[in-house]
C-alpha positions, 0 to 999 in steps of 0.5 A, a space after each residue: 662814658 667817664 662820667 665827669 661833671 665839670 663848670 667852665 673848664 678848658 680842657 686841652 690836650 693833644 692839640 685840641 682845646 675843648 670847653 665844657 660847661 654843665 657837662 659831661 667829658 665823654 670817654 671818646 673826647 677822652 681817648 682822643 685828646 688825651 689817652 693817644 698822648 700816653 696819658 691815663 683816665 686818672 692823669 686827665 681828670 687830675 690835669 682838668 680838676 687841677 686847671 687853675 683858669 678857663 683857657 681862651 683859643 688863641 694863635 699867637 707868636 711866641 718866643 721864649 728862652 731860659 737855661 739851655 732853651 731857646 726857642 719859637 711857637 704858636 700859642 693855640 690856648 691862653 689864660 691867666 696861669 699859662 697856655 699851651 705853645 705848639 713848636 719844632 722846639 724840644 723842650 724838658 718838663 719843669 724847664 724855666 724860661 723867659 717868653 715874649 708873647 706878640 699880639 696884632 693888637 700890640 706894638 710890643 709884645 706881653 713879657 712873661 718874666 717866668 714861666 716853667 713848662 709843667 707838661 710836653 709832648 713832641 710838639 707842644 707844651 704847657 707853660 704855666 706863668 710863674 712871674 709875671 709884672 703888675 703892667 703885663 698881667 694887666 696886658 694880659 687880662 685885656 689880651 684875655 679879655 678881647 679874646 673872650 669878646 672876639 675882638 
């Protein structure tokens, strides 16, 4: 057991969103969300401490572009700060772009204005939003907010 008390976290790697509250990362979680992506203990309990918001399962259509990117995917977990985007699309570490989010719920998509991509892996990567306009984040809380109420 890795022995790591956490509060209302949302830990994601892998593929697998996992939200612990008041309790223990278990060293089986561990190994089979982050150690089988080349990551360490260290690494994972850093990434965890580092989470700047709890993160909501979602699965949303993306689009982003920026550079020499440009590309689609499913965000899988959403938050204030960023999510995590699953897709065919290769993408580098530290890459910024611009994304375009789409909700059912939406007419028009939640634009992110910029956002750098702080992890990848084959398949997916993490964006954390970097810009973001005073009526889109107000788009996104309530976005956020009707995922927490599974609305």
């Amino acid at each position: 057991m890795l022995g790591l008390m956490m509060s209302d976290m949302t830990i994601s790697y892998g593929g697998s969103s996992y939200c612990q509250k008041a309790s223990v990362f278990s060293q089986d979680m561990a190994q089979k969300n982050g150690l089988r992506h080349g990551l360490t203990r260290s690494q994972i309990v850093r990434d965890m401490q580092e989470r700047k918001a709890p993160r909501l399962k979602a699965k949303l259509r993306i689009f982003f572009s920026g550079g020499e990117v440009e590309g689609e995917g499913t965000v899988m977990d959403l938050s204030r700060c960023g999510c995590r985007v699953e897709c065919e699309s290769e993408i580098i570490k530290d890459t910024v772009v611009a994304a375009w989010i789409y909700s059912a719920d939406y007419d028009w998509p939640l634009k992110i204005e910029r956002a750098v991509a702080r992890w990848v892996s084959p398949k997916a990567f993490g964006l954390e939003f970097l810009e973001i306009l005073p009526a889109q984040k107000e788009r996104l809380r309530l976005v956020l907010h009707e995922k927490k109420l599974g609305i």
